[in-house]
FIVOLUM-589926 format. One record per residue (C-alpha): residue number from 1; residue in three letters; chain; y, z, x. Coordinates in pm, whole numbers. Example, Ala and Ser with C-alpha at 12.3 -4.5 7.8 and 13.67 -1.06 7.14 Angstrom:
BEGIN
+------+--------+--------+--------+--------+--------+
: miro : drenvo : badren :  north :     up :   east :
+------+--------+--------+--------+--------+--------+
:    1 :    ALA :      A :   -450 :    780 :   1230 :
:    2 :    SER :      A :   -106 :    714 :   1367 :
+------+--------+--------+--------+--------+--------+
REM end
This chain:
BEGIN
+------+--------+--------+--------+--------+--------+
: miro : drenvo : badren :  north :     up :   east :
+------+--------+--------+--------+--------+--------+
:    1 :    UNK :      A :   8272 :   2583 :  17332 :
:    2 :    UNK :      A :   8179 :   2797 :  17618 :
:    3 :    UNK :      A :   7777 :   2902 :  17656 :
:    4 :    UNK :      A :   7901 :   3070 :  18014 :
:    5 :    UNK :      A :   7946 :   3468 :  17783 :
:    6 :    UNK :      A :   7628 :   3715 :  17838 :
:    7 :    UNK :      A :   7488 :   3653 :  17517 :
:    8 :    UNK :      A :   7390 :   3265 :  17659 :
:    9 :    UNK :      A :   7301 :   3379 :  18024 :
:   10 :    UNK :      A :   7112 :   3687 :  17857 :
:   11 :    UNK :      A :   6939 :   3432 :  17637 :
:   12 :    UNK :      A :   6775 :   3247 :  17861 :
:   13 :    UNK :      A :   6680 :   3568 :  18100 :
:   14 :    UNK :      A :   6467 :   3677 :  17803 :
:   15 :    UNK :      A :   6275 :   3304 :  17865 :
:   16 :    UNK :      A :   6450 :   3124 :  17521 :
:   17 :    UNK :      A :   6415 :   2781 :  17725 :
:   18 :    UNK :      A :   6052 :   2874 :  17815 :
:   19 :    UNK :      A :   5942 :   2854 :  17469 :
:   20 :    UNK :      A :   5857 :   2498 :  17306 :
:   21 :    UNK :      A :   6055 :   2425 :  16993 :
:   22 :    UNK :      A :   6033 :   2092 :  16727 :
:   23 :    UNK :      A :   6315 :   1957 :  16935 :
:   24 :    UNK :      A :   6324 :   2097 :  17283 :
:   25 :    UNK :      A :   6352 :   2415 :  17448 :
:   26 :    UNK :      A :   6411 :   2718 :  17208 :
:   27 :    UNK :      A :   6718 :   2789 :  17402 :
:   28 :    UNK :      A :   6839 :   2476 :  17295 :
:   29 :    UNK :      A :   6794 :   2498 :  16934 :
:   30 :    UNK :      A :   6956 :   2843 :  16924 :
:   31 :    UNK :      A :   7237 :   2725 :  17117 :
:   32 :    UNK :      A :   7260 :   2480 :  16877 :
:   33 :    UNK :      A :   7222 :   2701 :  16552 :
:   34 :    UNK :      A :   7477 :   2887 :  16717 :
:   35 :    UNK :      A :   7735 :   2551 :  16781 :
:   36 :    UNK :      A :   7711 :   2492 :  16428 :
:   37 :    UNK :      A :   7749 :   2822 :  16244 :
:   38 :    UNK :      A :   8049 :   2798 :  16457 :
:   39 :    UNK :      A :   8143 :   2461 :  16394 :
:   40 :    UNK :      A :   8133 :   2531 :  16032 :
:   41 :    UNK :      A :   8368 :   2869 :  16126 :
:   42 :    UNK :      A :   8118 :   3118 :  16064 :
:   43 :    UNK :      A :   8226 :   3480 :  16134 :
:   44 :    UNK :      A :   8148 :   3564 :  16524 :
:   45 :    UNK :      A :   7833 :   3821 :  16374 :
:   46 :    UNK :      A :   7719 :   3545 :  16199 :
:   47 :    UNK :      A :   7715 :   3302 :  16548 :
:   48 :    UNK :      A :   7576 :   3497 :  16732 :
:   49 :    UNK :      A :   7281 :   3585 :  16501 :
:   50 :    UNK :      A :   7244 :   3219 :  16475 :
:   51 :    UNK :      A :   7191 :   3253 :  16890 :
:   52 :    UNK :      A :   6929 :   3542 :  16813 :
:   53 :    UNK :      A :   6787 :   3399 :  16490 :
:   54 :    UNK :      A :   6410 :   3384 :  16535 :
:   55 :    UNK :      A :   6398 :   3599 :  16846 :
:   56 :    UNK :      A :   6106 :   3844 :  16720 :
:   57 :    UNK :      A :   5968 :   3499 :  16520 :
:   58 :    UNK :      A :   5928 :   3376 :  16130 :
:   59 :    UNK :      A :   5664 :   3336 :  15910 :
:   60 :    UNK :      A :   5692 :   2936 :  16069 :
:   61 :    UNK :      A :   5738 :   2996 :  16447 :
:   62 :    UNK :      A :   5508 :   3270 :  16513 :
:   63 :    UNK :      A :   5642 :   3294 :  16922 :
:   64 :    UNK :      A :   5806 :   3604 :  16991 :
:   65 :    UNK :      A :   6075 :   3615 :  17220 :
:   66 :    UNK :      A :   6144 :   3970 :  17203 :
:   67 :    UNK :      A :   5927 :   4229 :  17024 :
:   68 :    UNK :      A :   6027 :   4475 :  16767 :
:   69 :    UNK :      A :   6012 :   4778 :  17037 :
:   70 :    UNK :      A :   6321 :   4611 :  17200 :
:   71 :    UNK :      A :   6555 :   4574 :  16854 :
:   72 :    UNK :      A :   6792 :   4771 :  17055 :
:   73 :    UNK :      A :   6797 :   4535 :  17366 :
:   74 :    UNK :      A :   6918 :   4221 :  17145 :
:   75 :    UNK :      A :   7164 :   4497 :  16965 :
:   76 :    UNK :      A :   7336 :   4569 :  17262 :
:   77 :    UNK :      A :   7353 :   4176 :  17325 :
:   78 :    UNK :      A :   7469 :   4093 :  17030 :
:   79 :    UNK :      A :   7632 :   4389 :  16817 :
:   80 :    UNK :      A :   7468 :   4532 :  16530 :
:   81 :    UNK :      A :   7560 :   4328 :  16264 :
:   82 :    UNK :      A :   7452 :   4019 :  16400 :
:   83 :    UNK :      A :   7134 :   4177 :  16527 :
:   84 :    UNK :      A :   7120 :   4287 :  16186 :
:   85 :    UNK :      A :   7082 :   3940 :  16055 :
:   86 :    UNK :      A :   6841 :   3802 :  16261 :
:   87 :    UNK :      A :   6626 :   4108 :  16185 :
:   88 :    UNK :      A :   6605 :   3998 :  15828 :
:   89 :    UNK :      A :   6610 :   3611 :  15906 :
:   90 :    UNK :      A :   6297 :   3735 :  16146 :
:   91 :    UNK :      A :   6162 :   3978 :  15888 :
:   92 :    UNK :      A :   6176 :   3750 :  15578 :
:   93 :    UNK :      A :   5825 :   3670 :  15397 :
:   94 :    UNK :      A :   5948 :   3335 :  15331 :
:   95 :    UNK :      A :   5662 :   3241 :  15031 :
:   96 :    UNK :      A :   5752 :   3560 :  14828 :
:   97 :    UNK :      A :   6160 :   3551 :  14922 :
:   98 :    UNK :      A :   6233 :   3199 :  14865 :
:   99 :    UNK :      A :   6138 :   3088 :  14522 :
:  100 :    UNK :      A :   6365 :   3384 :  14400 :
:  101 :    UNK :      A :   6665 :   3215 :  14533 :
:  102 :    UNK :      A :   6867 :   3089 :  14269 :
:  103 :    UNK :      A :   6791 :   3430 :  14061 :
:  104 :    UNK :      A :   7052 :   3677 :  13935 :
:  105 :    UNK :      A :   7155 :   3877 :  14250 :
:  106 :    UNK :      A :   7025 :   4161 :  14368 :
:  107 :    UNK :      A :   6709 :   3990 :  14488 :
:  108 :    UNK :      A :   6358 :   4177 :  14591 :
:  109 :    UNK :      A :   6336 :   4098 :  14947 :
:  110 :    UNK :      A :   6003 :   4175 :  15133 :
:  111 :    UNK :      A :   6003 :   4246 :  15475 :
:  112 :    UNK :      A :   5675 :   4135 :  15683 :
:  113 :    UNK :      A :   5724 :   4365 :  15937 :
:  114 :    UNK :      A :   5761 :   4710 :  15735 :
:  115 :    UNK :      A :   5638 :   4621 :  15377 :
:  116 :    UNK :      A :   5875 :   4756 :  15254 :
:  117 :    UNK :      A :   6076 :   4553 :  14928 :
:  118 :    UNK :      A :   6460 :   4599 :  14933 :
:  119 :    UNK :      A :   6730 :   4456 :  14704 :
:  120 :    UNK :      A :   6937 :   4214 :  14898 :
:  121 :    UNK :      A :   7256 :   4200 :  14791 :
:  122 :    UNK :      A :   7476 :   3872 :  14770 :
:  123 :    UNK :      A :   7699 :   3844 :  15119 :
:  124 :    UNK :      A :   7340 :   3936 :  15281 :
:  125 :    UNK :      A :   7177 :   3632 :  15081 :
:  126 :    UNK :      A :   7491 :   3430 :  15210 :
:  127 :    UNK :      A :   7439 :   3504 :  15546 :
:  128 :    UNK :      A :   7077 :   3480 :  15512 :
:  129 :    UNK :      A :   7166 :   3087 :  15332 :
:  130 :    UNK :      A :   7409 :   3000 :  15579 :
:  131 :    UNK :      A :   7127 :   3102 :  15883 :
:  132 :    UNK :      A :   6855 :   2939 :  15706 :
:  133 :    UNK :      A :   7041 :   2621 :  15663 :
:  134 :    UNK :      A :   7211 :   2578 :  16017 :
:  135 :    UNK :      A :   6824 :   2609 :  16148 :
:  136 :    UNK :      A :   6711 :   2347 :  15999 :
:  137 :    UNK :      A :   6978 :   2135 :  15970 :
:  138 :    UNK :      A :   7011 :   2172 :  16355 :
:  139 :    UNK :      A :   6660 :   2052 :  16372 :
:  140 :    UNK :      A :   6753 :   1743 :  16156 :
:  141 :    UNK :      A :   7021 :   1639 :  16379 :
:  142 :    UNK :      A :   6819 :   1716 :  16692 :
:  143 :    UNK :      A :   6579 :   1448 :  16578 :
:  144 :    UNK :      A :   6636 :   1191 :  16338 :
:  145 :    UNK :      A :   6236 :   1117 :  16279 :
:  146 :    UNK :      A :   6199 :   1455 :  16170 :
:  147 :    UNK :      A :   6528 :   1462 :  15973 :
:  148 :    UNK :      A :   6344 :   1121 :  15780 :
:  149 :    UNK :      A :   6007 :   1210 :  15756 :
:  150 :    UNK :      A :   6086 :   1559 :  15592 :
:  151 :    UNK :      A :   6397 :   1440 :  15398 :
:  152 :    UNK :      A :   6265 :   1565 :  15088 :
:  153 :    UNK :      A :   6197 :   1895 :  15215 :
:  154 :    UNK :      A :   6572 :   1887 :  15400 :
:  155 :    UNK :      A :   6767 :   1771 :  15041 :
:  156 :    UNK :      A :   6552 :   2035 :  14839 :
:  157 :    UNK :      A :   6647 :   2257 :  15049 :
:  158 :    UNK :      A :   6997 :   2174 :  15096 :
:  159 :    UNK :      A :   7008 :   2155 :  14680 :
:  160 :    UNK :      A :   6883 :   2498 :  14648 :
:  161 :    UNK :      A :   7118 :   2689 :  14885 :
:  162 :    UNK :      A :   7429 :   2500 :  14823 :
:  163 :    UNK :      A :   7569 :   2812 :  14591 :
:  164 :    UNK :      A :   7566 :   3020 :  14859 :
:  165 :    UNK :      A :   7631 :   2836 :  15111 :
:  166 :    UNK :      A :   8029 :   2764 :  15306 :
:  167 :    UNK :      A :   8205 :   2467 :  15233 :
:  168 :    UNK :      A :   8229 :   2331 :  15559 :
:  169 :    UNK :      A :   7807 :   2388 :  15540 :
:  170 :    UNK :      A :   7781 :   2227 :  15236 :
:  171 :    UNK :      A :   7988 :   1931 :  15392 :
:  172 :    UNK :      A :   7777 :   1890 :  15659 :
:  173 :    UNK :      A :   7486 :   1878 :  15446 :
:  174 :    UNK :      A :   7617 :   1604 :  15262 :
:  175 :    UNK :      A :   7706 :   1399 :  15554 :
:  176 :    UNK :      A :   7339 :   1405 :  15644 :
:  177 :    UNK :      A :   7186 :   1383 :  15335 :
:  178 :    UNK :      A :   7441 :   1209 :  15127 :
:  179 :    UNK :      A :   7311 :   1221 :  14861 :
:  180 :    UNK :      A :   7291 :   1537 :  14794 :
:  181 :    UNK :      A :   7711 :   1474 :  14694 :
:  182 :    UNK :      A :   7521 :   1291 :  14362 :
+------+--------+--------+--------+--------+--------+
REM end
């Protein structure tokens, strides 16, 4: 796969390798969020939000790459729809949002940024699953320790998103935590 397109050179203008991640540069871990939404044969919107994901940061990686003021900056990188998506990924009060996954859809989403609570309907939660899980199973493979030492965390989570996750990400998921296929 070729990382030669704007969207990678652009990435690492805006300093993505300059930031520390768990396993590296941040450049690298989006690159490789990226390689395996694509792997899995993700839609291109959904790729290249997994380039973007945590570019104005999460609740867990509080760095910002690119403020809110400048939505329109990674828009015009990446397209709407995938800036779209990492808006939400970004914007996503993880404590409130994630114990209601698993609920009837539509599911009360809170944004951190605005306050505001909208009802996320279910190809958002997919996309939102299928980001959420190529993070941190990227991670995982990036380093094995981590992968071990926060297995349970990694199969819970795995468990919990598998209904709305692809098959080809559900695959992978088993072939890292096989049991998980139990």
């Amino acid at each position: 796969m070729s990382h030669q397109s704007e969207k990678f050179t652009r990435l690492a203008e805006l300093g993505a390798g300059d930031f520390v991640h768990l396993t590296g540069s941040l450049e690298a871990h989006f690159i490789g969020v990226h390689d395996l939404l694509a792997d899995w044969g993700a839609r291109p919107a959904l790729c290249d939000a997994g380039l973007y994901h945590a570019a104005y940061g999460t609740t867990k990686f509080t760095q910002i790459m690119v403020p809110l003021e400048r939505r329109a900056l990674v828009a015009g990188i990446i397209g709407e729809e995938a800036e779209a998506i990492v808006y939400r990924y970004c914007s996503c009060d993880r404590a409130i949002f994630w114990p209601t996954i698993g609920s009837a859809v539509p599911l009360p989403f809170l944004d951190r940024f605005t306050g505001e609570t909208i009802d996320m309907q279910l190809e958002d939660l997919r996309d939102f699953c299928e980001l959420t899980i190529a993070n941190s199973l990227q991670i995982a493979v990036a380093d094995p320790a981590i992968a071990e030492q926060d297995a349970t965390y990694f199969f819970n989570l795995c468990y919990r998103l598998a209904p709305y996750l692809s098959a080809p990400a559900n695959r992978f998921a088993r072939t890292l935590f096989p049991s998980l296929a139990a």
